[in-house]
C-alpha positions in Angstrom: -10.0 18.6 15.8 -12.7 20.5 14.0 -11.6 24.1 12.3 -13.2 27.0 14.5 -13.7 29.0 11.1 -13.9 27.8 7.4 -11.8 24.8 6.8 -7.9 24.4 6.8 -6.0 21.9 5.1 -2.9 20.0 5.8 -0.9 22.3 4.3 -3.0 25.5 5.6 -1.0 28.2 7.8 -3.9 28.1 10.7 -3.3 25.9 13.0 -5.3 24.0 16.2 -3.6 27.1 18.3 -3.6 29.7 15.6 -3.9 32.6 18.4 -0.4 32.0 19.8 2.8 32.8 17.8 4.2 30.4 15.2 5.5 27.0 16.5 5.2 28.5 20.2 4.1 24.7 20.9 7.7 23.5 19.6 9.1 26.1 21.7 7.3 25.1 24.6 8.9 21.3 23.9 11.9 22.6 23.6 12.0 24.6 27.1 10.7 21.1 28.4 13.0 18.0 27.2 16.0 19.4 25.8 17.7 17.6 28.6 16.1 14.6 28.5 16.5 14.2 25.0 20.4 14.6 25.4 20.3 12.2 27.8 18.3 9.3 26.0 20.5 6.2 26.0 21.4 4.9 22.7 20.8 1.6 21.1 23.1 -1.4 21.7 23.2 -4.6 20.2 21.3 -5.9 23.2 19.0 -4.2 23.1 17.7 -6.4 19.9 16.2 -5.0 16.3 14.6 -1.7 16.7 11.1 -1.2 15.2 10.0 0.4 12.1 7.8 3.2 12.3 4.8 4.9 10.4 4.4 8.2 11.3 1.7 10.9 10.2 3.9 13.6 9.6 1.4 16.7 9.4 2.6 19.7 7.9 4.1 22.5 9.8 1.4 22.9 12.2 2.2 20.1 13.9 5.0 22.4 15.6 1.5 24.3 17.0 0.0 21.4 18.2 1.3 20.4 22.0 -0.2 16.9 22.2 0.8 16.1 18.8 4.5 17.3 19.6 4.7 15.2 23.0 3.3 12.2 21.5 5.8 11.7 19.3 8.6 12.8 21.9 7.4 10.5 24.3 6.7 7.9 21.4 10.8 7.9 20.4 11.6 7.8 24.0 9.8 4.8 24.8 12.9 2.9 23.0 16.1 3.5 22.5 17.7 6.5 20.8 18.7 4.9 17.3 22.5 5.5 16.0 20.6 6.7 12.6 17.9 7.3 10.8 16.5 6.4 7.2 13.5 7.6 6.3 11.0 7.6 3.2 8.7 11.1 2.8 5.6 11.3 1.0 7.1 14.2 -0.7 10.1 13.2 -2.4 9.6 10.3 -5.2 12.0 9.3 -7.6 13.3 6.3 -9.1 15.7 4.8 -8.4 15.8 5.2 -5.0 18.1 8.2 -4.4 19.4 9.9 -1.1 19.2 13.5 0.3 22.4 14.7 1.3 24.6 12.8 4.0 26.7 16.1 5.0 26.5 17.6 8.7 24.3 20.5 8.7 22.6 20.2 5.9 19.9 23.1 5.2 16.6 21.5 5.2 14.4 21.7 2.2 11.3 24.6 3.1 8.8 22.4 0.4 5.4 24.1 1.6 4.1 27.9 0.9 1.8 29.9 2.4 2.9 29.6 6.1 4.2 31.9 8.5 7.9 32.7 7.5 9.1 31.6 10.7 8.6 27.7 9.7 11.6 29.0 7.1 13.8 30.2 10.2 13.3 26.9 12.2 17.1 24.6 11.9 17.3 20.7 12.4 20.6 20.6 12.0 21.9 16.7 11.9 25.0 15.2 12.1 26.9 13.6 9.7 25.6 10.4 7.6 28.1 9.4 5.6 28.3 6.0 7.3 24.5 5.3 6.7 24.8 6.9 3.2 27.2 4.3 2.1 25.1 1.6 4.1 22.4 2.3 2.2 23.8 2.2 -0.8 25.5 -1.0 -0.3 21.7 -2.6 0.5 20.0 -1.0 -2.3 21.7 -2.8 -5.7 25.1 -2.5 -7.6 24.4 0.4 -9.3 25.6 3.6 -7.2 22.3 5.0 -5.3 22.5 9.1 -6.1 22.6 11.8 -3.4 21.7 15.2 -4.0 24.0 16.6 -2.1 22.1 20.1 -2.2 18.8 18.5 -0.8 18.4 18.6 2.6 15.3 16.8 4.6 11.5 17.5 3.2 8.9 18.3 5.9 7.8 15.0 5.0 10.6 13.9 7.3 11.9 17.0 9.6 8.6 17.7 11.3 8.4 15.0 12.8 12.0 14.4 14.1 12.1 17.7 15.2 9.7 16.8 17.8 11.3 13.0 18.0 14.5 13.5 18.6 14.9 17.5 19.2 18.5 18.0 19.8 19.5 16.8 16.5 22.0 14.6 17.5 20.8 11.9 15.5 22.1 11.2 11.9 19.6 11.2 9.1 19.3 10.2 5.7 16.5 10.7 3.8 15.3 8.1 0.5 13.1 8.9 -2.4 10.4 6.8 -3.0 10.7 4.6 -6.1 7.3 5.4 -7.4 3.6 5.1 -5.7 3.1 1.5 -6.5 2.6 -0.2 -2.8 4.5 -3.0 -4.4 7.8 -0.8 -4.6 7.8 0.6 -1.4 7.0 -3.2 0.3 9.8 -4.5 -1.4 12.1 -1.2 -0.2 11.6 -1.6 3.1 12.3 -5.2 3.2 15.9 -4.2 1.6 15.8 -1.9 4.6 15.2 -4.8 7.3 18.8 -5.2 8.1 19.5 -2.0 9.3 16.8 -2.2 12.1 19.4 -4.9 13.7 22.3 -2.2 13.6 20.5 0.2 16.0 19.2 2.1 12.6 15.2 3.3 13.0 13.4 2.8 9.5 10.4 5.3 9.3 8.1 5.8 6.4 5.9 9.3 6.5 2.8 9.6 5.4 -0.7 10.4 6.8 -3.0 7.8 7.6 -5.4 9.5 6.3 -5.4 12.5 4.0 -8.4 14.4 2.7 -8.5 17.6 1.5 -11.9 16.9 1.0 -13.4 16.5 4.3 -12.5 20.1 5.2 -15.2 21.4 2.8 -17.6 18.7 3.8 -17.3 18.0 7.3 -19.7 14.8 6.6 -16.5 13.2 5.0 -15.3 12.1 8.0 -17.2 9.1 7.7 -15.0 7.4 5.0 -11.8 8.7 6.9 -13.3 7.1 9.8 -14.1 4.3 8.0 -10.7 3.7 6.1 -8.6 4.3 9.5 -10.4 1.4 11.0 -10.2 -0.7 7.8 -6.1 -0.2 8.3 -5.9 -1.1 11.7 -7.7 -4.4 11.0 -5.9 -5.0 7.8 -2.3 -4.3 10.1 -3.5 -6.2 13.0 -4.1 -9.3 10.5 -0.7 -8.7 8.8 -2.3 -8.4 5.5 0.6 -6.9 3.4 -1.5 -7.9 0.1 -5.0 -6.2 1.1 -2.8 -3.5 2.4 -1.4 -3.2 -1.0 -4.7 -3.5 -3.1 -6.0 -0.7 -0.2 -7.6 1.1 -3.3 -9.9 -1.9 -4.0 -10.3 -3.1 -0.7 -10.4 0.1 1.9 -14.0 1.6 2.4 -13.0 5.2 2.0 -10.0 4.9 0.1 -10.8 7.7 -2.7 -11.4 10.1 -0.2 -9.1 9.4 2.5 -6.4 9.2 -0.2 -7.0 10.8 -2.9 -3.6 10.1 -4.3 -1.5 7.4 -2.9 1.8 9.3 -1.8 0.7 9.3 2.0 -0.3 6.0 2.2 2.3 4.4 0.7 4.8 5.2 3.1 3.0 2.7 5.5 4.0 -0.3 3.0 7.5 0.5 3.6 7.0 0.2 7.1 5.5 -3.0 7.2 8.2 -4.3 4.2 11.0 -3.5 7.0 9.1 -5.6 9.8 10.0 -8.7 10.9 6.5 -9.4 11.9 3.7 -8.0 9.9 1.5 -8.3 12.5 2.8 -6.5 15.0 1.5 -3.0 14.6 1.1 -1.2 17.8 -0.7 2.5 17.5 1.2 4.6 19.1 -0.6 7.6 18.0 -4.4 7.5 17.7 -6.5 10.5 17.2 -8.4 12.3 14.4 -7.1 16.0 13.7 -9.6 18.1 11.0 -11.3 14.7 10.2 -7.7 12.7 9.1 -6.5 10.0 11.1 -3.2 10.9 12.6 -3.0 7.2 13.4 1.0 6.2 13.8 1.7 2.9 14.3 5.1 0.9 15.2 5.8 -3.0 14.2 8.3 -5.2 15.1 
């Protein structure tokens, strides 16, 4: 969706419905499926592995945005509500892998600036995760995996769970990326493979694309354009290595991503599938010239 004015960013406080109050989209979800999401039924063991998900997260105006919002609640409705939830933000990396805090309740972690202050205000308040915090760390390695028991989830990961699952009655845990090598996050989500046959929903967030750039020069689009269709192909061959070399192989790739961070979520998400080559879109659609492209394998 084009900027009406001079050009927004990701991270800009103007949103696709600028001229209603803040988040009055979220609102509107709210009003709508509270019930519904209550009601989902939860994952049983026959119900077989649940997928692992890539999701372009956005940043806070996604909560503005009504067909964003409803296409990720009907996206997490169209399977079964998980028992939890691990998931790897473009916005928190640190090796080793480490874990936000597994407490009920915990406050979430406001990273962005320059918003309205009612993004601040808006709770996600989770249920305990103490069981998937020791799962995890049990998975990852011998050596203890550390939780910051004072971080709470990054946007990276509450934005779009709030519109997922919005009653909160889903436990979360959130892990740091290891580092930005594709490798890394490949081999962390196939550590991560179990849990999707306990009822647990691995999700990487990202962006599949993510240009700054293209809102100064609208003419950008091309390589955003170019790279989204480059990754679909790539996914639809199962090509984990040209998905991996994406910097030498994508057409695009220095201006769709700039820096790798919300990209390499995506490996992770394909390291947790059984089949590679199952990626399904479940989100398509360009917002500002970046893919908002989401995509669920099996």
């Amino acid at each position: 969706m084009p900027p009406t004015s001079s050009p927004a960013s990701p991270n800009d406080p103007r949103s696709p419905s600028s001229s209603r109050a803040p988040a009055a989209a979220y609102d509107d979800l709210l009003a709508r499926v509270l019930p519904l999401a209550r009601e989902q039924r939860v994952w049983n063991p026959s119900d077989g592995p649940l997928p692992s998900l890539f999701v372009s997260h956005g940043a806070p105006f996604t909560l503005d945005d009504p067909q964003w919002l409803g296409d990720l609640f009907d996206w997490a409705r169209s399977m079964p509500k998980p028992r939890a939830v691990v998931v790897v933000s473009a916005h928190w990396e640190r090796a080793p892998a480490a874990m936000s805090a597994a407490a009920a309740g915990t406050p979430l972690f406001y990273d962005f600036s320059g918003f309205h202050p009612r993004y601040k205000t808006l709770p996600y308040a989770t249920p305990d995760a103490t069981d998937l915090a020791r799962r995890l760390t049990g998975l990852l390695g011998r050596t203890p995996v550390h939780e910051f028991a004072d971080r709470g989830l990054d946007h990276g990961a509450f934005i779009p769970l709030m519109a997922m699952y919005p009653a909160a009655d889903v436990p979360v845990v959130q892990l740091s990326m290891p580092g930005l090598d594709p490798s890394a996050l490949l081999e962390l989500g196939a550590r991560l493979r179990p849990l999707r046959r306990e009822g647990v929903l691995v999700l990487g967030s990202g962006f599949m694309t993510h240009s700054f750039a293209v809102f100064r020069r609208p003419e950008l689009a091309a390589h955003t354009t170019a790279f989204d269709a480059w990754a679909v192909d790539a996914l639809t061959r199962g090509d984990a290595d040209a998905l991996t070399d994406y910097r030498h192989k994508a057409p695009g790739a220095a201006v769709a991503h700039p820096t790798a961070d919300h990209f390499v979520p995506l490996l992770l998400t394909v390291g947790a599938a059984d089949d590679p080559g199952s990626a399904v879109s479940a989100i398509d659609r360009m917002v500002m010239g970046n893919s908002t492209r989401s995509v669920q394998l099996t």
